[in-house]
Every structure is written in structure tokens, then in C-alpha cells.
VEXPATOR-393240 format. One record per residue (C-alpha): y, z, x; residue in three letters. Coordinates in steps of 0.05 Angstrom, whole numbers, plus 32768, in hexadecimal, padded with zeros to 4 digits. Each point is the difference from the previous one (the first is absolute). Example, Ala and Ser with C-alpha at 12.3 -4.5 7.8 and 13.67 -1.06 7.14 Angstrom:
REM residues 2
c2=7FA6 | c3=809C | c1=80F6 | residuo=Ala
c2=8045 | c3=7FF3 | c1=801B | residuo=Ser
***
This chain:
REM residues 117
c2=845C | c3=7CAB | c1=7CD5 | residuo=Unk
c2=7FD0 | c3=800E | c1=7FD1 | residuo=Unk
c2=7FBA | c3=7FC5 | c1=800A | residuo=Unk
c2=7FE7 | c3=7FF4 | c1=7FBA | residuo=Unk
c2=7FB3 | c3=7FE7 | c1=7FF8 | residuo=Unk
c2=7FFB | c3=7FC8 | c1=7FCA | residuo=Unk
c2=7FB9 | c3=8004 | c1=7FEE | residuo=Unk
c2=7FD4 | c3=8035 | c1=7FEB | residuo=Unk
c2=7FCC | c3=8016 | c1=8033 | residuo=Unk
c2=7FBD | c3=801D | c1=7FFB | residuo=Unk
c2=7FE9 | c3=8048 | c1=7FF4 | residuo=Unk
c2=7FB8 | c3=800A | c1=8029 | residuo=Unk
c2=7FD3 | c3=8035 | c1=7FFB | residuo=Unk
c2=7FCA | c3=800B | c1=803A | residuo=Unk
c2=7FDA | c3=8047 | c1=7FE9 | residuo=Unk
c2=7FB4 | c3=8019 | c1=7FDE | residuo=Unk
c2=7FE6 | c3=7FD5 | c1=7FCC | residuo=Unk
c2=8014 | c3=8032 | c1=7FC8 | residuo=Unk
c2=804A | c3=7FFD | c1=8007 | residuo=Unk
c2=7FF6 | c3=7FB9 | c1=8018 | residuo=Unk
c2=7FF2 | c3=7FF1 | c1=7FAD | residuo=Unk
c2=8038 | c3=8027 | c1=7FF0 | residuo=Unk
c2=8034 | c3=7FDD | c1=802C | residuo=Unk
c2=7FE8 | c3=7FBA | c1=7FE0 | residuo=Unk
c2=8000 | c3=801F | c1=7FBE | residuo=Unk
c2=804A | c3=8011 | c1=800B | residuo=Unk
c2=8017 | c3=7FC1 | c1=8017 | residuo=Unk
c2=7FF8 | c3=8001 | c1=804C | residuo=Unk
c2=7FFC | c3=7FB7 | c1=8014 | residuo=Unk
c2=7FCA | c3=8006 | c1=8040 | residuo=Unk
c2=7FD1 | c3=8047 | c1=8001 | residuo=Unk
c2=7FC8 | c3=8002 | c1=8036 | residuo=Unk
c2=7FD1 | c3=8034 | c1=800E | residuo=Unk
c2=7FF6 | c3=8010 | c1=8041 | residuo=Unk
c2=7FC2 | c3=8029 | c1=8016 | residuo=Unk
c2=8002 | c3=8009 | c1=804D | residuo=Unk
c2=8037 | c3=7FFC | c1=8036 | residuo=Unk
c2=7FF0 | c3=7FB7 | c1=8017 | residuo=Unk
c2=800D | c3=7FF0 | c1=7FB4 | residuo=Unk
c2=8037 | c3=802B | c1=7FED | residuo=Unk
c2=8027 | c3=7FE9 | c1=804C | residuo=Unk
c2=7FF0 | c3=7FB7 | c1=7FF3 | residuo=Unk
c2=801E | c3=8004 | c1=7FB4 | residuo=Unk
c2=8046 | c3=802A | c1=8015 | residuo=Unk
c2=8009 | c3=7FC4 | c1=803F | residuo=Unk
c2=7FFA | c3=7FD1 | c1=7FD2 | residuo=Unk
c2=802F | c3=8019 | c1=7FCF | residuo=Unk
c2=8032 | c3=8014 | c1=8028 | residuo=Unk
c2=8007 | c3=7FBD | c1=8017 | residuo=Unk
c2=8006 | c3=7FDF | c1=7FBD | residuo=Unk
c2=8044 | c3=7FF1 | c1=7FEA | residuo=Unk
c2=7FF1 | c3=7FFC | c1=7FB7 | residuo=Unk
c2=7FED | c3=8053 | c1=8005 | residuo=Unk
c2=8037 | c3=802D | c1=7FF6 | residuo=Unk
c2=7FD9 | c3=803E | c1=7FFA | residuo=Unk
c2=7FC4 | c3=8016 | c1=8010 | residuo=Unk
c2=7FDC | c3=8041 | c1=7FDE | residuo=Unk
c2=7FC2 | c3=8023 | c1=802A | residuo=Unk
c2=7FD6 | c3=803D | c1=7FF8 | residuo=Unk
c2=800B | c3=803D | c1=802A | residuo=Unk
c2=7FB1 | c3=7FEE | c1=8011 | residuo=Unk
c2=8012 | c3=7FBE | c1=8011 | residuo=Unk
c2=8040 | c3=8013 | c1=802F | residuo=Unk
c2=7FCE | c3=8036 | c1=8026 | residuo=Unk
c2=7FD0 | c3=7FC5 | c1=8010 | residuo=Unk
c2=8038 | c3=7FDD | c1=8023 | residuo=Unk
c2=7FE7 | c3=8005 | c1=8054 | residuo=Unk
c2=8030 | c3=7FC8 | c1=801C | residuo=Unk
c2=803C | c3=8026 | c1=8016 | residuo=Unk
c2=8025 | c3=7FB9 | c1=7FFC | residuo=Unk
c2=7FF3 | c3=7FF5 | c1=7FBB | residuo=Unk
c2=800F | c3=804B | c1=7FF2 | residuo=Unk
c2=8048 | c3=8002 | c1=8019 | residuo=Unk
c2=800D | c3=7FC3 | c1=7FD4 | residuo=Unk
c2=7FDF | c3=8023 | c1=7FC5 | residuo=Unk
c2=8035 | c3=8037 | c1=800A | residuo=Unk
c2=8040 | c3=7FD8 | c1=8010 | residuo=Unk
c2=7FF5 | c3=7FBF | c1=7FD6 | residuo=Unk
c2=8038 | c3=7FFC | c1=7FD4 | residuo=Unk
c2=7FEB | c3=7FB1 | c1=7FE8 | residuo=Unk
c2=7FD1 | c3=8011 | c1=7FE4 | residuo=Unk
c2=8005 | c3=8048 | c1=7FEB | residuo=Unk
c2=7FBD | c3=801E | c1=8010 | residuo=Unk
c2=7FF5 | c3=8036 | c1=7FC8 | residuo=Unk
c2=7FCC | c3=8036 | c1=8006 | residuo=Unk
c2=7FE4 | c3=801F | c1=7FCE | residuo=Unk
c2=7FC9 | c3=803A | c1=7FF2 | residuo=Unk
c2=7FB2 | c3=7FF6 | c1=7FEB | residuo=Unk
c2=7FFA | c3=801E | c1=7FC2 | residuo=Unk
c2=7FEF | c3=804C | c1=800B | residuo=Unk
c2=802B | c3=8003 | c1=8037 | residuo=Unk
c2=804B | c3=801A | c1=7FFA | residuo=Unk
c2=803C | c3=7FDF | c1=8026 | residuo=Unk
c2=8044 | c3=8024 | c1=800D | residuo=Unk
c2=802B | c3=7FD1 | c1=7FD2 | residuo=Unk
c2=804C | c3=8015 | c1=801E | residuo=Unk
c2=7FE8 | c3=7FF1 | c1=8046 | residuo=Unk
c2=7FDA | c3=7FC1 | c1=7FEF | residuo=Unk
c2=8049 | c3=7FF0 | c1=7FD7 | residuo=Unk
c2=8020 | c3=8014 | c1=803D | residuo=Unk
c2=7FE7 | c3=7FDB | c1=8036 | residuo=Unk
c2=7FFE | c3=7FC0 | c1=7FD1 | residuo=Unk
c2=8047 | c3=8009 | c1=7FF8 | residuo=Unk
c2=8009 | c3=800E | c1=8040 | residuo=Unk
c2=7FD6 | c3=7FBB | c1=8024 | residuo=Unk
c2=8024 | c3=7FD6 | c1=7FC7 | residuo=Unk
c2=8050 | c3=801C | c1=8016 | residuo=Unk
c2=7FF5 | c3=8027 | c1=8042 | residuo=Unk
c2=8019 | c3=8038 | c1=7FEB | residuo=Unk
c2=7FE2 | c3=8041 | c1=7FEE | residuo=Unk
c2=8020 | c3=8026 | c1=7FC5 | residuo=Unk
c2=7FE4 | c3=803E | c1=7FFD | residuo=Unk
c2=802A | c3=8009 | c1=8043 | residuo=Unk
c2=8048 | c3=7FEE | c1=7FD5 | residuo=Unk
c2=7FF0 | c3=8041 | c1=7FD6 | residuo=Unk
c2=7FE3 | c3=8030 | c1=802E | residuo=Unk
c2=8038 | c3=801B | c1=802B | residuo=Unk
***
């Protein structure tokens, strides 16, 4: 059966300062910037443990500062929230695989796999 969530959680943002304006500008209810690894590891705990956050948006910077393995592993499998990484402007991300493991840690299921036989 399908578990329905009555309120409306949070968007946050942990990234550089200059998308950190843009996020806020768009609407993102919590943006932090997050300079160094104790930072940026101290924000993600704390947000993943929030119940009000239902996703969370980092830089690709942000997500290479990440040393605890612990806190890594969640970063990849957390479903609630979503963690969403995205590039520093400049850099380029492959969209379909980002899609595709998103897709794939929200259902389980990868479906590039259904069409390539």
C-alpha cells in the first residue's frame, strides 16, 4: 500500500556561496555554505536526520569533501531524504546516469537493464 506524507517538507541546499544565493533565490527553504569537510559533514548529519527535509541538493565539490565512509554510504542510499547531487558551475554531469541511479535508489530497480537485452 501506497504511505502518503501529509505535509510538505523542506528542500536544503549545502554547496559554495554562489549557488547558495541562487537556491534561496529560487525558493529553497534552508541553503548553507559549507567550506571544509568538518563543515560540509556536520551540515549533511544534521540534515539527514531532520524529518522536516525531504531532499537535500549538494555540490559535486561538496560530495568530494565527504571523508566519513559512514556518512557516505548514507549519502548514496538515503531515500528519506533524497540526497541530490549536483555540478559546480563549469563542471559537466552525465544527466541519464544521474536520472538513472535516482530512479533507481527511489524504486530499486534499474531501467536501462528492461531495454537493453
Amino acid at each position: 500500500m501506497e504511505e502518503r506524507i501529509d505535509k510538505a517538507l523542506k528542500i536544503s541546499y549545502v554547496g559554495n556561496n554562489l549557488l547558495n544565493i541562487g537556491f534561496k533565490i529560487a525558493g529553497v527553504s534552508e541553503a548553507y555554505a559549507a567550506m571544509d569537510t568538518r563543515e560540509s559533514e556536520s551540515r549533511i548529519k544534521t540534515l539527514l536526520e531532520d524529518p522536516e527535509i525531504g531532499i537535500i541538493i549538494i555540490t559535486s565539490s561538496v560530495r568530494r569533501m565527504i571523508k566519513d565512509r559512514r556518512l557516505s554510504d548514507a549519502i548514496v542510499t538515503s531515500i528519506m531524504p533524497l540526497v541530490v547531487e549536483v555540478p559546480e558551475p563549469g563542471e559537466s554531469a552525465e544527466e541519464e546516469d544521474t536520472l538513472r541511479m535516482l530512479i533507481m535508489r527511489a524504486i530499486g530497480i534499474d531501467i536501462s537493464k528492461m531495454f537493453n537485452k
